[in-house]
N, C-alpha and C positions, 0 to 999 in steps of 0.2 A: 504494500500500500504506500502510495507517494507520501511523503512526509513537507515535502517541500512545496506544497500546489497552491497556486496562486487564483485568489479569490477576487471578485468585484462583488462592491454592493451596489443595485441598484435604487435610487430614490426619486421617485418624481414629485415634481413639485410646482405650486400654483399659488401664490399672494401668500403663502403663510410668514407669520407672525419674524420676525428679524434674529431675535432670541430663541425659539423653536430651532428654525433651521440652520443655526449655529451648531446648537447642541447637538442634536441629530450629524453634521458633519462632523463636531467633535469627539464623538461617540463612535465614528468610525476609523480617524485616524488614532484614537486609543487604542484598538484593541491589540490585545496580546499577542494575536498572528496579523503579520502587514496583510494591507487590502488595497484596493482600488476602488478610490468610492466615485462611482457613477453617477452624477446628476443632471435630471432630465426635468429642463424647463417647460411645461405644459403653457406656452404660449407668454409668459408676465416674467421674462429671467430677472435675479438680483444679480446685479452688478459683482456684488461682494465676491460670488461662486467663482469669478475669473482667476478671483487674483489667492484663492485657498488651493491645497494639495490635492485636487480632484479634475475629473473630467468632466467638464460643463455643458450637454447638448443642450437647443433650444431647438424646441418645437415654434413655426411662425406665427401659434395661432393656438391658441385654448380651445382642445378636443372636448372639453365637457363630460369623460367618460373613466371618472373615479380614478384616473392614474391609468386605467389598461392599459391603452396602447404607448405610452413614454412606457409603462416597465418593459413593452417587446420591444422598443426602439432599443434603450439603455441594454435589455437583453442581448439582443443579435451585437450589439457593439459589442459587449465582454465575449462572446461564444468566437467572432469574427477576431478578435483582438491573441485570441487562446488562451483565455482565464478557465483554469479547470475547473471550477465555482461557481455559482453565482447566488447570492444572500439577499434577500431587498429589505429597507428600512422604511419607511414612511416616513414625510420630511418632518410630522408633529412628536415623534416616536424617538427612544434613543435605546442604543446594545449596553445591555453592562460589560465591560470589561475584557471579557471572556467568554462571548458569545460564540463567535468565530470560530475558534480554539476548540470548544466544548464540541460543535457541531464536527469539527473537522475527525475529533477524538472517536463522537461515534458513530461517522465511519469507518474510520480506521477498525474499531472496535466489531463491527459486523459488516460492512461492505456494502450495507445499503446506500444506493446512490439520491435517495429522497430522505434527507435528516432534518427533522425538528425541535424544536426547543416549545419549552413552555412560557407562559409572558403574566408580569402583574398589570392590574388597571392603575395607573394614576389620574388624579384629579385633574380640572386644566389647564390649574396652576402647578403640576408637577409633583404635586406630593400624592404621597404613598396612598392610593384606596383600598385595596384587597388582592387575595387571591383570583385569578379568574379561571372558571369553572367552564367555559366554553372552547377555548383553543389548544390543541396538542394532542389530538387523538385522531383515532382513523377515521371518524365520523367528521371533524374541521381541522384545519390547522390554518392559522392567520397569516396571510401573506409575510409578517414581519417573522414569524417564527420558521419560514421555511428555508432551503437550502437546496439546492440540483447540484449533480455533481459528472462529470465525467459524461457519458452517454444520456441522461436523463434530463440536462442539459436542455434539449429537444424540445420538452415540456413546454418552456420557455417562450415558444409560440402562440402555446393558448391562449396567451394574454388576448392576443390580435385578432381572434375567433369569439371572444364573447359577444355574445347578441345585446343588442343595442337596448334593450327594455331590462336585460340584465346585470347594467354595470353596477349598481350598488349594492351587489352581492358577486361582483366579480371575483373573489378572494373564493369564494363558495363554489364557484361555478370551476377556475383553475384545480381547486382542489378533490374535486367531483372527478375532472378527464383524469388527475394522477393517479387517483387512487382506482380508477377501471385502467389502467396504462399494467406495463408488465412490469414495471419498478419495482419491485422493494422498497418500502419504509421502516424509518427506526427513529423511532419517540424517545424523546431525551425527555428528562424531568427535570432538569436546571432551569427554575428561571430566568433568564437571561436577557427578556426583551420586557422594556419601560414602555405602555401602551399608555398614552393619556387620552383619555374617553372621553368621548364628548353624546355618546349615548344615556340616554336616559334612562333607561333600565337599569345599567350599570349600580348607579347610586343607590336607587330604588331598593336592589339589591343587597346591598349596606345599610339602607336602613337612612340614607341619607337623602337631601332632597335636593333635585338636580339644582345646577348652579345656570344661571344666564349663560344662553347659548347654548347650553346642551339638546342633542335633539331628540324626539320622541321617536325615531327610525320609521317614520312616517313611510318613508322612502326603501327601507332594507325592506319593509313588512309586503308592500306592492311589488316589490320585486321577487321575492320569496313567492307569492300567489304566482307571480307570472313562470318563474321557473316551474312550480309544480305542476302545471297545463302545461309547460313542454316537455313533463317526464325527467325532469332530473328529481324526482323526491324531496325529502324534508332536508337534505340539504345540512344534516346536525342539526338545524334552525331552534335555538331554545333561548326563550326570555324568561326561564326560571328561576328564583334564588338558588342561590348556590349549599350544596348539602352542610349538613353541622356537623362536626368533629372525623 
């Protein structure tokens, strides 16, 4: 198993917030194994991205469709470039430390070429909310917690395949083709990925009461119907508290 393989994270991004998408880039040149961090302007680039350790595309024009297609743009660039890897972050989202590392470990460790992590919810001010009880199983796993590697790579494509009444469940729908795909998966249980919610269940969840600007997923819940009429099923789709002890 390579020991040496060179990773790209991809991240795409649109108006967010100046301090987000700091941290999120500084989150990637932390980590414990070097990466390549990938960033894919959806139409609105910050100037700042030119002049940080990264690769900057800009798209000429705001696609409107949840990051999909910037993550196959930013994808085909690392697969074309020959990144054995490829990780993606969301520009509101940051790695702990040792995401990278972990992920690459457990492959090494069983040779699956589809490796995930598990992720906590932060608040949208960045602190700490909960465990989250939805991402890192065979039923979902969160865009930000995923990882291709080597021939699986491929995957990578999907992005540019989701249907258009689908994109706010595109993470759903990606991870629906992988897991009917001939991959292999291997579920890590390390936390590793800082998710700040902007969902409203989330808090709900905790017992907390969403904060301005969180959304009701007005939008994942329409989407989710529309999947289920084209036959992708439930999709893991769950707005449950999370179990006790």
């Amino acid at each position: 198993m390579q020991t040496d393989m060179k990773v790209a994270v991809v991240t795409p991004y649109y108006r967010c917030p100046a301090e987000w998408l700091l941290r999120c880039h500084e989150s990637v040149r932390g980590q414990s194994h070097p990466c390549t961090h990938i960033m894919v302007a959806d139409g609105d680039p910050d100037p700042r991205a030119d002049k940080w350790d990264a690769q900057h595309i800009v798209i000429g024009k705001n696609l409107g469709d949840y990051g999909d297609t910037p993550r196959a743009i930013g994808s085909m660039s690392a697969i074309g470039q020959g990144f054995d890897a490829i990780a993606y972050l969301d520009a509101d989202n940051w790695f702990e430390p040792d995401h990278i590392a972990t992920l690459l470990a457990l492959h090494k460790e069983t040779g699956a070429p589809v490796c995930t992590s598990r992720r906590n919810l932060h608040r949208l001010d960045g602190t700490f909310l909960g465990l989250c009880w939805e991402s890192g199983r065979d039923t979902f796993t969160d865009t930000n917690c995923l990882m291709l590697i080597g021939p699986a790579r491929q995957m990578a494509l999907a992005w540019a395949y989701v249907p258009p009444e689908l994109h706010a469940v595109g993470d759903r729908i990606v991870w629906y083709w992988i897991t009917k795909s001939k991959w292999r998966c291997a579920h890590g249980e390390s936390r590793t990925i800082a998710y700040r919610t902007g969902y409203a269940h989330h808090y709900r969840a905790f017992n907390e009461a969403p904060p301005a600007g969180a959304e009701p997923a007005r939008d994942v819940a329409a989407a989710y119907t529309a999947a289920r009429k084209m036959g992708f099923g439930t999709l893991g789709m769950t707005f449950a508290k999370p179990k006790r002890g």
